[in-house]
C-alpha positions as CSV (number, residue, x, y, z in Angstrom):
1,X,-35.3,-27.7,-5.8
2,X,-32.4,-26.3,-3.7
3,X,-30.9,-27.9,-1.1
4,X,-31.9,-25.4,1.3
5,X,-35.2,-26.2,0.0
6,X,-35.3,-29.8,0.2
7,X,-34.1,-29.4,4.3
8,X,-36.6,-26.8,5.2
9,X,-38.8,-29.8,3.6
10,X,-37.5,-32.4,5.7
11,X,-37.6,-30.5,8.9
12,X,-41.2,-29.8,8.5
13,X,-41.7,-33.6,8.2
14,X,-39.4,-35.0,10.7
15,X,-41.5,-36.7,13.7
16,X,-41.3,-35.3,16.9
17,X,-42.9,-35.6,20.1
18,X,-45.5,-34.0,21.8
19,X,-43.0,-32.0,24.2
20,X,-41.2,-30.9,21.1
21,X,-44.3,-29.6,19.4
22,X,-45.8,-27.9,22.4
23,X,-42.9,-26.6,23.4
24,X,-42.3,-25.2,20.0
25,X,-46.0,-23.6,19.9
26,X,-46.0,-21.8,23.0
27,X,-42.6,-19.9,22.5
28,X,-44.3,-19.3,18.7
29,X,-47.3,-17.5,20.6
30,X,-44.9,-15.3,22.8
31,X,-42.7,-14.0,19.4
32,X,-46.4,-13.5,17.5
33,X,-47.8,-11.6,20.4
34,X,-44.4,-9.5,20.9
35,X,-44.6,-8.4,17.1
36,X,-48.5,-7.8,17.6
37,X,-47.3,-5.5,20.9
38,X,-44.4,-3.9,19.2
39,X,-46.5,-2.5,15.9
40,X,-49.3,-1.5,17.4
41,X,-47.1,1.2,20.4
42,X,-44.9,2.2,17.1
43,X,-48.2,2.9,15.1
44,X,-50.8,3.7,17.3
45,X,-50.3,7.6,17.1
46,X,-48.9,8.1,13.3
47,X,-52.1,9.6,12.1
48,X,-54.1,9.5,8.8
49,X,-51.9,6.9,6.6
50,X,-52.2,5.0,3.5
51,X,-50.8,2.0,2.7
52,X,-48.9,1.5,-0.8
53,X,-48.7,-2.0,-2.2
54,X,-46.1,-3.1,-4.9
55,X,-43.0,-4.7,-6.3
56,X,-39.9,-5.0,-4.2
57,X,-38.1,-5.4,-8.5
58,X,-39.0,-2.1,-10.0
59,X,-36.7,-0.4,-10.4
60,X,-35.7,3.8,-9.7
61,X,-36.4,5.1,-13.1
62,X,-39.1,2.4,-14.1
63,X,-42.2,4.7,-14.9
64,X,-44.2,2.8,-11.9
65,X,-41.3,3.8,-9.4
66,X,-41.7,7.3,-9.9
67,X,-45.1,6.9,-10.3
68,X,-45.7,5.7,-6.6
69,X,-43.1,8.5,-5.5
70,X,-45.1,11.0,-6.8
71,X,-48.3,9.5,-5.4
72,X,-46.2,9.3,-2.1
73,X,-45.1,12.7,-2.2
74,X,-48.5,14.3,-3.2
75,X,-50.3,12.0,-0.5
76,X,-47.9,14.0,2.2
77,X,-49.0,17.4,0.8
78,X,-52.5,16.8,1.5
79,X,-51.8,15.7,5.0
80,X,-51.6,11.8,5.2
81,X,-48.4,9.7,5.8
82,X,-47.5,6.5,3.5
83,X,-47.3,3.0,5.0
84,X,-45.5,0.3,3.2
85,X,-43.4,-2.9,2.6
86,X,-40.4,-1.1,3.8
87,X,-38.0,-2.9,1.0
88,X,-36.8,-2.0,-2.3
89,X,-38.9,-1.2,-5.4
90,X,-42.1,0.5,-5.0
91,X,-41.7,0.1,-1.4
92,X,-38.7,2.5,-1.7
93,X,-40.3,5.0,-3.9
94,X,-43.2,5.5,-1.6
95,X,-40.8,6.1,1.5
96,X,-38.5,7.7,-0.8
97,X,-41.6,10.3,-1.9
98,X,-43.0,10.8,1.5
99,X,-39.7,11.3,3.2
100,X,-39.2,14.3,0.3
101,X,-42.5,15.5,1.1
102,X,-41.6,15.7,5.0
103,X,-44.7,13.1,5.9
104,X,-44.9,10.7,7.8
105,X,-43.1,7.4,6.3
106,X,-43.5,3.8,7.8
107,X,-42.0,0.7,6.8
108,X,-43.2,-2.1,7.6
109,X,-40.4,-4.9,6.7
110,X,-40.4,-9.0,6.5
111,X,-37.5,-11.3,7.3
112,X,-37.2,-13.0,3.4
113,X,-34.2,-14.7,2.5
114,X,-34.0,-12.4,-0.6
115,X,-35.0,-9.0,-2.4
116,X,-35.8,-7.6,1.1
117,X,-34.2,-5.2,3.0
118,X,-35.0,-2.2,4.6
119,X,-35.0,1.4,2.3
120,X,-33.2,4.3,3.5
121,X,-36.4,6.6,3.4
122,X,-38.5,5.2,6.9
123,X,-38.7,7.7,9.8
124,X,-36.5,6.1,11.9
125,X,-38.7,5.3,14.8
126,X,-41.6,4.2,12.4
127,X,-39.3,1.4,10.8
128,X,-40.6,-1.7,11.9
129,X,-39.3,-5.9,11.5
130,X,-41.7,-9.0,11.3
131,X,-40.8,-12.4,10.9
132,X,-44.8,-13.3,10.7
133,X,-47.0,-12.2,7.1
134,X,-49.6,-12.4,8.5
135,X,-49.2,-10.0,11.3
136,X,-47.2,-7.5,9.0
137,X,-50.9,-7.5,7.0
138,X,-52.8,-6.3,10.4
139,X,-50.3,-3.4,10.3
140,X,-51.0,-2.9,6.9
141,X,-54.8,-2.6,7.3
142,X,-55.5,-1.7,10.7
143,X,-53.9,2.3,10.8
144,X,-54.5,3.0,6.8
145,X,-57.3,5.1,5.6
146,X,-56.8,4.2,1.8
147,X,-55.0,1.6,-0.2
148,X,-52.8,2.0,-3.1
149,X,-52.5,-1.0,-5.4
150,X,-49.4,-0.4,-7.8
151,X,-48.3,-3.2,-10.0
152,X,-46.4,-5.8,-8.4
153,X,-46.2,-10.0,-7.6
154,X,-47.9,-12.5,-5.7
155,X,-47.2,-10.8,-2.4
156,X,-48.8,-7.3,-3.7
157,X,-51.5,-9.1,-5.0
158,X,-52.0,-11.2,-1.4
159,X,-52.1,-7.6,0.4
160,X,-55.0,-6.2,-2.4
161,X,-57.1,-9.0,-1.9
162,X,-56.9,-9.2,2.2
163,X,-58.0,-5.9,2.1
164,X,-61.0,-6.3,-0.6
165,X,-62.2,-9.3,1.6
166,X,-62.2,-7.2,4.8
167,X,-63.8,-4.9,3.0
168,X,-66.6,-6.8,1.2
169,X,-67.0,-9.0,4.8
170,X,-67.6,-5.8,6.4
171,X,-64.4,-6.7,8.9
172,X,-63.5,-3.3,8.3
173,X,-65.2,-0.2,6.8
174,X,-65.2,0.6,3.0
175,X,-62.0,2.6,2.8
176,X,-60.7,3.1,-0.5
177,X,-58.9,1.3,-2.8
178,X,-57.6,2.3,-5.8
179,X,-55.4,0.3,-8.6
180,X,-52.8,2.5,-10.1
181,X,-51.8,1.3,-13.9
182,X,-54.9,0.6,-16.3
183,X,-52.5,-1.5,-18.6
184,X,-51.3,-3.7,-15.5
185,X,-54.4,-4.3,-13.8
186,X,-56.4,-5.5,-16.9
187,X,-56.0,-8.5,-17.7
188,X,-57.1,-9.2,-13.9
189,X,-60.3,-7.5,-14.0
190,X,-61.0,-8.7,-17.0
191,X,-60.9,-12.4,-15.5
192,X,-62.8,-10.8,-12.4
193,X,-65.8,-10.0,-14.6
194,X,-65.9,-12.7,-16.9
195,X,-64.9,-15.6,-15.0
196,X,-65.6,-15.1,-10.8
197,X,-68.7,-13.0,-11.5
198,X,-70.0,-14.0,-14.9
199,X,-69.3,-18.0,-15.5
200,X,-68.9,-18.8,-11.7
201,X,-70.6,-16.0,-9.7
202,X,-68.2,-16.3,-7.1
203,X,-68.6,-12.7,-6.0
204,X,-71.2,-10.3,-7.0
205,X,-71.6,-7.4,-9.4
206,X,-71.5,-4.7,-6.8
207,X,-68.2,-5.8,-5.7
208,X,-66.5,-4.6,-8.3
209,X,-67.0,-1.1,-6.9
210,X,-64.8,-2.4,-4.0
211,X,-61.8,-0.4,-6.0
212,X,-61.4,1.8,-8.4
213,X,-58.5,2.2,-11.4
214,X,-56.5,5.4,-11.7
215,X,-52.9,6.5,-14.1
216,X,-52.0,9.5,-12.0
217,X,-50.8,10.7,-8.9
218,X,-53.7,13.7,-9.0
219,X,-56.7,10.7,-9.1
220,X,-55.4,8.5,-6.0
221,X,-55.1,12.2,-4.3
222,X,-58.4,13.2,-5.2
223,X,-60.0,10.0,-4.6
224,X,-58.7,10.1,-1.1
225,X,-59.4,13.4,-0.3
226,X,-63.1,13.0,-1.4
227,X,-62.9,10.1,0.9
228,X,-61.4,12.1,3.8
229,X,-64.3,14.8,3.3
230,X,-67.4,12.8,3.8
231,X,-65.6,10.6,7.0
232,X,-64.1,11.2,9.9
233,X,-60.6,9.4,9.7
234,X,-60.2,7.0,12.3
235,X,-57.8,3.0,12.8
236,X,-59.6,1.0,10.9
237,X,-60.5,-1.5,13.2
């Protein structure tokens, strides 16, 4: 463990008093709700999005960067813009694709001590800063029409799953989401079938229709587009 570590430990364990903590909350509430106001006036009129999920370490010429930058690119050819992590990696590709396609391009970046930073690809008045996750999600969610899974690490994998349990709590309607990478994704649904539905029945058969697995570009376009055709697109909550 780190130093830096070990004091960010401490501090959270140190006793204070009861001014201390309340005084702590209520300025807490005042920087959520300012990050809640500031995404939803920058968002509220970017039209028909969807959000792309992935690794902040893939790098430009992995076959998954270009991958999403193709998705990106195509995704602004049939009208939609591309919402995503605003860093490095996939987050990149998927600015770096819609920017080339001349679509709309958010970014929605996080205050990390490392890997992030913001990509030179975000339209400039659509590139956004959070300090909070869990308000970056709402952003994530609440002005996409689709979702784009590509491979990627625990916080990829924390964005998929928010928006299957949305989805299967019928928070929000059933837009889609697709998992890009047969080979990557797996190993996971695999585990899905065998252990949460089969041995455990933690979720039911039907959910597994939550999502659907693609390898190209031309399937998440198609997908979305068949989407787009039976619904009127609208924020999602």
């Amino acid at each position: 463990m780190s130093p830096n570590e070990e004091k960010k430990i401490r501090e959270k364990l140190k006793q204070k008093t009861w001014n201390e903590i309340k005084t702590n909350d209520s300025w807490a509430i005042f920087k959520v709700m300012s990050e809640f106001v500031d995404g939803y006036e920058k968002l509220s009129r970017i039209g028909p999005c969807v959000s792309v999920f992935g690794s902040a370490r893939t790098k430009p010429g992995d076959t998954y960067y270009e991958l999403a930058e193709n998705i990106a690119f195509k995704l602004t050819q049939h009208g939609y813009g591309v919402i995503t992590g605003g860093g490095p990696g996939i987050m990149e590709a998927g600015n770096k694709g819609a920017h080339r396609g001349g679509g709309v391009s958010v970014g929605l970046n996080i205050d990390l001590p490392f890997e992030q930073k913001d990509n030179p690809y975000i339209d400039r008045d659509k590139n956004l800063e959070f300090d909070y996750f869990f308000v970056r999600k709402v952003m994530f969610v609440k002005y996409a029409q689709g979702f784009v899974a590509m491979p990627g690490g625990f916080g990829t994998l924390d964005e998929l799953f928010e928006a299957m349990t949305l989805i299967q709590t019928k928070k929000i309607g059933k837009f889609p989401i697709i998992l890009v990478g047969s080979s990557f994704w797996a190993g996971l649904i695999d585990w899905i079938k065998e252990v949460m539905i089969k041995k455990n029945a933690n979720i039911s058969e039907g959910d597994l229709d939550l999502f659907k697995i693609v390898d190209t570009a031309q399937e998440v376009v198609d997908i979305i587009d068949n989407f787009y055709n039976k619904h009127q697109l609208s924020p999602n909550f």
